[in-house]
LOBAVO-562980 format. One line per 3 residues: number of its first residue (from 1); their letters; for each residue z, x, y of C-alpha. Coordinates in steps of 0.1 Angstrom, whole numbers, plus 5000, padded with zeros to 4 digits. Layout:
<nodes>
NUM	a	Z:X:Y | ...
</nodes>
This chain:
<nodes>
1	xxx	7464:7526:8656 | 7430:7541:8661 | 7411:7530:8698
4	xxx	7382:7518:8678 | 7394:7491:8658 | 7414:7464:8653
7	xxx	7442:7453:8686 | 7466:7433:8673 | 7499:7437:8696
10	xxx	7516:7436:8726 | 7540:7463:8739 | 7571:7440:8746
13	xxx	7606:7457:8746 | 7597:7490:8735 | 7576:7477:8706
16	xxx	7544:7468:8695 | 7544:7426:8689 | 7519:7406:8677
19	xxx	7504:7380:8698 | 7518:7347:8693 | 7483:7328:8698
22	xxx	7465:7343:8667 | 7437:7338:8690 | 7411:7372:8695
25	xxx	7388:7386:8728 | 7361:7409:8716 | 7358:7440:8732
28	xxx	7320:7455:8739 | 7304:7489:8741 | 7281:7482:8775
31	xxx	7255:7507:8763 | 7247:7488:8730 | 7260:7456:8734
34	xxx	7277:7458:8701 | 7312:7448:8698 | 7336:7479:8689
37	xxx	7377:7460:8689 | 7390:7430:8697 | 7428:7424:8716
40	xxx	7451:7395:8716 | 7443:7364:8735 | 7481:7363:8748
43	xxx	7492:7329:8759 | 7524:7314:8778 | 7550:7325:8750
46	xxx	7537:7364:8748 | 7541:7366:8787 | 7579:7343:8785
49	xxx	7588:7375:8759 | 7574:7401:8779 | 7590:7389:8811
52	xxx	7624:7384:8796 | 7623:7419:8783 | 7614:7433:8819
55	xxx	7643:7415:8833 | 7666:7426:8806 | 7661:7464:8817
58	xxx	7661:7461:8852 | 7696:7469:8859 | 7695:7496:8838
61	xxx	7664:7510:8850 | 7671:7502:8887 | 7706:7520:8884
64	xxx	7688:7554:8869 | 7685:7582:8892 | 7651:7592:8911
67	xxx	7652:7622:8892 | 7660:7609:8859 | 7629:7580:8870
70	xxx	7611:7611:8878 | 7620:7627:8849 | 7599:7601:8829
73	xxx	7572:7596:8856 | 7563:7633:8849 | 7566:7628:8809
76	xxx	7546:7603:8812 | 7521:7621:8831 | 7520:7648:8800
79	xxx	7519:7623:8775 | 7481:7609:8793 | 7470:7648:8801
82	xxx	7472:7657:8769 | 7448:7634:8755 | 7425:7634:8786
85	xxx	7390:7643:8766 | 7402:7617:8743 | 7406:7592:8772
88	xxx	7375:7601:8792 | 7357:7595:8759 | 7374:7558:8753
91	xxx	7368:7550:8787 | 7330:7559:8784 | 7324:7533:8754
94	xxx	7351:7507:8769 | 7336:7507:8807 | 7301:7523:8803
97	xxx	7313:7555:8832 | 7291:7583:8824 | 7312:7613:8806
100	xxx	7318:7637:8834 | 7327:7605:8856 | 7352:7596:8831
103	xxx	7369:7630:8823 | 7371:7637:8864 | 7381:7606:8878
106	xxx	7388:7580:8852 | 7408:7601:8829 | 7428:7630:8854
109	xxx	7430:7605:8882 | 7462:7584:8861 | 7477:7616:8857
112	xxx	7479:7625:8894 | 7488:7589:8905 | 7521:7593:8878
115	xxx	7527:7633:8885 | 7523:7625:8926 | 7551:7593:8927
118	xxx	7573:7613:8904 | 7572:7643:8931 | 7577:7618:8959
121	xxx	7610:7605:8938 | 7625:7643:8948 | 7626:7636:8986
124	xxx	7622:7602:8993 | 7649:7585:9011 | 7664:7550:8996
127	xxx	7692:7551:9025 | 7694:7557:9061 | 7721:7552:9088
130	xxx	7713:7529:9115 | 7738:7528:9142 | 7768:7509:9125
133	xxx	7743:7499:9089 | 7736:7515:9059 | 7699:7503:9052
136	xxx	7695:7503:9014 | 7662:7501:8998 | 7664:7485:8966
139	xxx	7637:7476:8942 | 7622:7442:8944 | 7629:7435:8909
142	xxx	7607:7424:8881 | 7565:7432:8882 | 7533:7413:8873
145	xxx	7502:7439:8875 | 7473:7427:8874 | 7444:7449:8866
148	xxx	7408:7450:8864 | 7383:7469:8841 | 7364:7494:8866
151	xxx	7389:7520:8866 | 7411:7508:8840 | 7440:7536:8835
154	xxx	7438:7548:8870 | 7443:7505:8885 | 7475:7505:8858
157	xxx	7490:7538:8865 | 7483:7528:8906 | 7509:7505:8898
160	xxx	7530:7512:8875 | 7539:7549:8888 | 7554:7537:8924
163	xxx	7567:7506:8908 | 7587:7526:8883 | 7593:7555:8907
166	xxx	7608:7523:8931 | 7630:7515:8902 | 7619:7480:8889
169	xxx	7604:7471:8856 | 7569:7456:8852 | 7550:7431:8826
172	xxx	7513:7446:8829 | 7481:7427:8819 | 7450:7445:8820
175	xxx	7413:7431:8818 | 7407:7416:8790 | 7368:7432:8799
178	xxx	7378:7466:8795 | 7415:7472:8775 | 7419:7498:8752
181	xxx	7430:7526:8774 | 7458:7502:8781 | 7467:7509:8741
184	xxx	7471:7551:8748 | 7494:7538:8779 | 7517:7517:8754
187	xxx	7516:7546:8731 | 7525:7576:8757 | 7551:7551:8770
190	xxx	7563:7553:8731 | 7560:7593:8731 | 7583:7597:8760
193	xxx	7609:7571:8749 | 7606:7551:8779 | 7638:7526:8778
196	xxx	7625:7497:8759 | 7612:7469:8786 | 7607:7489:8817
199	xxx	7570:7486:8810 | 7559:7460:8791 | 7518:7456:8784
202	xxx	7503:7421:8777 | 7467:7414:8767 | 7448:7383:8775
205	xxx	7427:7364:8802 | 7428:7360:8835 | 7433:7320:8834
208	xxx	7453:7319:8804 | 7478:7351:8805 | 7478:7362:8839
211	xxx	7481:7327:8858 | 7515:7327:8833 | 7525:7358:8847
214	xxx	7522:7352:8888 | 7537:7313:8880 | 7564:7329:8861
217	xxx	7597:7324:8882 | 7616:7353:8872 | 7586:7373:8881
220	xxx	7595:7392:8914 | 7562:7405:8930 | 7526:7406:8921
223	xxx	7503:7432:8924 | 7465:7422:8919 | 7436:7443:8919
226	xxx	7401:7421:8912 | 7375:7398:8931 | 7387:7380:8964
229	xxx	7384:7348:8941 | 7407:7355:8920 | 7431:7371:8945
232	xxx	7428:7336:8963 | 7437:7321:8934 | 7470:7345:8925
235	xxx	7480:7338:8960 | 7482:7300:8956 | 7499:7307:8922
238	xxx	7527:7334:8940 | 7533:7309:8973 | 7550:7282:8947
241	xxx	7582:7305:8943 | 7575:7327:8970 | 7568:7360:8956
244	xxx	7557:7394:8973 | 7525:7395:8965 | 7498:7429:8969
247	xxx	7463:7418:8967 | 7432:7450:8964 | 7399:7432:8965
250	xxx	7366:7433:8969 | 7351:7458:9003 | 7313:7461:9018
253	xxx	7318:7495:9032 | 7297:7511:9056 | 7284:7543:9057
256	xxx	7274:7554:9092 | 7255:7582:9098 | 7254:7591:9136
259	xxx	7228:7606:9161 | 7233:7647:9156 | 7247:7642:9119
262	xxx	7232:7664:9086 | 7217:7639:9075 | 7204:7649:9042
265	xxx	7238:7658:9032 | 7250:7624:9046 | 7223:7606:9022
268	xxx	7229:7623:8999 | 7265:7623:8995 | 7263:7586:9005
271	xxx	7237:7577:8974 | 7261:7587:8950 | 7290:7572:8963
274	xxx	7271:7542:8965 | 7260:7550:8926 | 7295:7559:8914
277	xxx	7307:7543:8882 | 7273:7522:8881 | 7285:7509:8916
280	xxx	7313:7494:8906 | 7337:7507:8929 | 7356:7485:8955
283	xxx	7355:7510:8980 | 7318:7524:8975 | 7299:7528:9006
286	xxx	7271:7506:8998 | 7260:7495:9036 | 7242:7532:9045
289	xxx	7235:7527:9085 | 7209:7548:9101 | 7199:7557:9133
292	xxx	7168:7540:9140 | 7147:7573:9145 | 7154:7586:9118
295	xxx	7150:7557:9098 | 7122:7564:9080 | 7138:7598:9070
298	xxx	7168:7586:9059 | 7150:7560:9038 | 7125:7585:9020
301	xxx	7155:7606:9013 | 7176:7580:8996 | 7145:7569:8975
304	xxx	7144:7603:8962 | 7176:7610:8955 | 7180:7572:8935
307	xxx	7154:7580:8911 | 7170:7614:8901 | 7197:7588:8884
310	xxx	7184:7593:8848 | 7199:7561:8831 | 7210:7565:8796
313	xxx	7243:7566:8774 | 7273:7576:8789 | 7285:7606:8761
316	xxx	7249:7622:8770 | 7252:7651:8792 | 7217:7645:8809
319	xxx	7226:7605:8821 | 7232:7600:8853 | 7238:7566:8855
322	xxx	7258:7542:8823 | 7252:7507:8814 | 7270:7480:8842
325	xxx	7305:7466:8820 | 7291:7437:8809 | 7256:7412:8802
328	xxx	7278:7388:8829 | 7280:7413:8850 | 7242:7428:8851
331	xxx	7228:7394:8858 | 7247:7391:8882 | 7231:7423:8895
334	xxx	7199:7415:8887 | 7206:7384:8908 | 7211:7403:8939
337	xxx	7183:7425:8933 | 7162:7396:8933 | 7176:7381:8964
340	xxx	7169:7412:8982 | 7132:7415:8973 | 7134:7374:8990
343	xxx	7149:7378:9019 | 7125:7401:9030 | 7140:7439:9024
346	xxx	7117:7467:9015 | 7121:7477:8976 | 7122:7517:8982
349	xxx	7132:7524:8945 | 7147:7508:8915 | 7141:7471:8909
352	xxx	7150:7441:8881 | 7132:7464:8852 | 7152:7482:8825
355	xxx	7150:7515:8834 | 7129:7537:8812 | 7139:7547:8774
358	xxx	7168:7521:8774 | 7164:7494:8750 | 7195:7478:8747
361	xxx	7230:7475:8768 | 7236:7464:8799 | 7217:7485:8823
364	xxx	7204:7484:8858 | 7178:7507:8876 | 7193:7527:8906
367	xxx	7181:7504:8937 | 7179:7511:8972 | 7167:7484:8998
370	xxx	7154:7490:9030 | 7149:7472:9064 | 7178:7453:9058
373	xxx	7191:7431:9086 | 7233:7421:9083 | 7226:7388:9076
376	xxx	7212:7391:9046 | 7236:7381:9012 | 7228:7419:8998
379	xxx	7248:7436:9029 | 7274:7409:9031 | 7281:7397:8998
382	xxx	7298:7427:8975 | 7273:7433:8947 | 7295:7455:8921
385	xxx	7261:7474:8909 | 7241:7505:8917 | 7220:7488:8949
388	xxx	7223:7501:8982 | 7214:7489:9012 | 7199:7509:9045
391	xxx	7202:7492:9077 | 7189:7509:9112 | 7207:7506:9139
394	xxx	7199:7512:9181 | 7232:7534:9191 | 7268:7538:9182
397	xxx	7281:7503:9196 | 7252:7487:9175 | 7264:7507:9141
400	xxx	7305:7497:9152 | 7289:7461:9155 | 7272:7462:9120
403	xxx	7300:7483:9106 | 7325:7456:9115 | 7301:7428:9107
406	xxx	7320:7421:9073 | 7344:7395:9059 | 7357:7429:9041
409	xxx	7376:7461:9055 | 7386:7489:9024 | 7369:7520:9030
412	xxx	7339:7537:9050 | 7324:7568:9059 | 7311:7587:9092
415	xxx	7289:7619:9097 | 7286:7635:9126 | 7285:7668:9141
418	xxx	7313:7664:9168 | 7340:7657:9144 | 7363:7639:9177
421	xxx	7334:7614:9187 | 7338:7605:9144 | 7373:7604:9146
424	xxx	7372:7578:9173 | 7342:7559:9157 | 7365:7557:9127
427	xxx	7394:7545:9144 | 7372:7514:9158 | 7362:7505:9122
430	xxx	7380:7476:9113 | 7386:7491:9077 | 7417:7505:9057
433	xxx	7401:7542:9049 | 7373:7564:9064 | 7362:7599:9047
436	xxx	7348:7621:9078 | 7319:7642:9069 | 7327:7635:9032
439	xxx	7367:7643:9036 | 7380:7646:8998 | 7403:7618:8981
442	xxx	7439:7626:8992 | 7463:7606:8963 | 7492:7609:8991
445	xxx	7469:7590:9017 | 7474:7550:9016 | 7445:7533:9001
448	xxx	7440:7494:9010 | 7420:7472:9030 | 7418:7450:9061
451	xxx	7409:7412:9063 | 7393:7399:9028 | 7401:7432:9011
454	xxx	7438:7426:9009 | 7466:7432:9020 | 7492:7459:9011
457	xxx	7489:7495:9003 | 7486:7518:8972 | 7491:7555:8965
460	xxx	7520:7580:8978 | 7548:7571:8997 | 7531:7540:9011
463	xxx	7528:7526:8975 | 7564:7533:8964 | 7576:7514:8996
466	xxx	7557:7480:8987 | 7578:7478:8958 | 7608:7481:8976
469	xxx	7630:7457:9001 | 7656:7463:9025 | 7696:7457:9025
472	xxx	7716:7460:9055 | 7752:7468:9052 | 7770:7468:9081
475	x	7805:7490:9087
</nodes>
């Protein structure tokens, strides 16, 4: 079954199924527009077979060991490493991430998340003795993830490592936007002789196979990565039979720079955060606040470093910057872009043009807005492109005020030269995760957001335990 081609299954049971709709979703290249596969539209009777499969394994797969779960974690893990140029390449067509992107983040990061829950399974503790109970932690039972295109592998394996590593089985549906890495998943799964039904991969829409899925009453928990829209919507879905539900959504995060910080390194590092994957990341920094003298510094600095963002095809080593996922999803950009330029920011580079010597795809100049006051929809509303915003601010309670002046709460950054006084900034950031001075990803950290972000927690031991439940026995 070759990535670039014809989809025609599910992987129910241990097998690859075909779809019992008959119906198609066209899968795009962003950087041409042109249509490369197509995967099943699954409807209710793909998801009934995939969920009945999950529930048929579950006492098996809940009995195994940890280290025999681990076992297969780490297998697993193998399986996806040793086709990681492969991956990073797939992933570059399917998403538009620009190569090294994809081969750093989008195609090792899935091998970490599986290789760090399978090392967890070696110490983490199911039981403890509480006066006169044994507390058991048992698995929840029986998974919907729900996945979105940005980082497609990484979002699955986010999941489906602690939720295997916790010992319950799970029916996955990835975007129907971005899917074929989902078919080297089903096939490493194969490799490894995963027990048929533990994971179980159906393809399909949002309305039409996922709203199945979270209604499905045998369905024990549901964990949702995608636009606080839709996570509104799974939670109305979930509250009918009372499900766990783990919601990672949309963020706004700030990047505060303080008085006494380096603050070229702090623009700069901040720009291509904000720029990473095209600016589609949830937790990109894209609110960059400044003090106000040295505004103007900050600004010129961020201009500069923007238009060294050559735009181009992902698989060429000099681009910079891919093609947004989708034509939806660039005029949706644009849009912003637009809004910016009315409600009275500065334009200090980029802008609704193509950028130069692309043609065709779905691309959007690096942009970078200036004088930006909070109210306005482009530092509020979560734009999901490469714009930034810079917004001055008069002294550190004025940044904590604009920092926390946001319906959203994942992730953030502070700079600063006294790393206590960032530290203590940080902690008054009503947010899920702050990087200090540019602190390095940690896949044992929890990542996970405050207020309209979500609710729950991902990666390490922290992700492992949201798939789990407590049982008191008492002696």
């Amino acid at each position: 079954m070759s990535e670039l081609s014809e989809h025609d299954s599910n992987f129910i049971g241990g097998s690859w199924v075909q779809s019992s709709s008959g119906e198609r979703i066209p899968v795009e290249d962003p950087s041409t527009a042109e249509v490369i596969a197509s995967v099943p539209a699954s409807d209710a009777r793909d998801v009934e077979m995939a969920v009945a499969a999950a529930a048929d394994a579950l006492d098996r797969w809940s009995g195994a060991s940890p280290s025999d779960r681990g076992r297969l974690l780490f297998a697993l893990a193998d399986a996806l490493a040793a086709r990681q140029e492969e991956l990073a390449r797939l992933i570059c067509v399917d998403v538009g991430t620009v190569y090294r992107t994809a081969k750093a983040i989008q195609a090792a990061l899935p091998v970490t998340d599986l290789r760090t829950c399978a090392a967890l399974l070696e110490t983490f503790e199911f039981e403890e003795r509480i006066g006169n109970s044994r507390v058991f932690r048992e698995p929840i039972g029986v998974v919907a993830a729900i996945t979105p295109w940005n980082y497609p592998l990484h979002q699955m394996t986010a999941k489906i490592a602690p939720a295997l590593a916790a010992g319950c089985t799970l029916v996955l549906k990835p975007s129907d936007v971005a899917p074929l890495s989902a078919y080297a998943l089903g096939r490493a799964a194969e490799q490894v002789e995963l027990p048929p039904g533990v994971l179980n991969i159906v393809f399909g829409t949002g309305p039409q196979a996922g709203e199945c899925l979270v209604d499905h009453p045998n369905v024990d928990m549901i964990s949702f990565t995608g636009s606080p829209r839709a996570g509104r919507r799974v939670g109305e879905l979930a509250a009918r039979t009372i499900k766990r539900v783990v919601l990672e959504l949309g963020g706004k995060s700030a990047n505060v720079i303080l008085p006494g910080a380096d603050l070229k390194t702090a623009v700069k590092v901040g720009v291509a955060n904000a720029f990473l994957n095209q600016g589609q990341t949830c937790s990109a920094w894209t609110r960059m606040l400044a003090p106000a003298d040295s505004y103007e510094e900050c600004a010129q600095l961020a201009a500069t470093f923007a238009n060294s963002y050559v735009a181009g095809p992902p698989l060429d080593p000099a681009t910079r910057l891919g093609p947004v996922v989708s034509a939806v999803q660039r005029e949706r950009v644009l849009g912003y872009i637009e809004a910016g330029e009315r409600g009275g920011a500065t334009l200090l580079a980029g802008g609704v043009e193509r950028p130069a010597g692309v043609d065709a795809g779905h691309y959007v100049r690096p942009t970078v807005f200036g004088d930006v006051s909070s109210d306005m929809a482009i530092a509020q509303e979560e734009i999901f492109g490469p714009v930034l915003s810079i917004l001055a601010y008069s002294d550190p309670d004025d940044a904590l005020r604009i920092a926390n002046d946001s319906v959203y709460g994942l992730s953030g950054a502070v700079w600063s030269d006294d790393e206590r006084a960032a530290i203590e900034f940080a902690r008054r950031m009503r947010t899920g995760q702050v990087d200090i001075n540019g602190g390095a990803f940690n896949p044992l950290a929890p990542f996970g957001g405050y207020r309209q972000s979500g609710n729950g927690r991902e990666l390490g031991r922290y992700g492992i335990e949201e798939y789990l439940q407590p049982k008191a026995v008492q002696l």
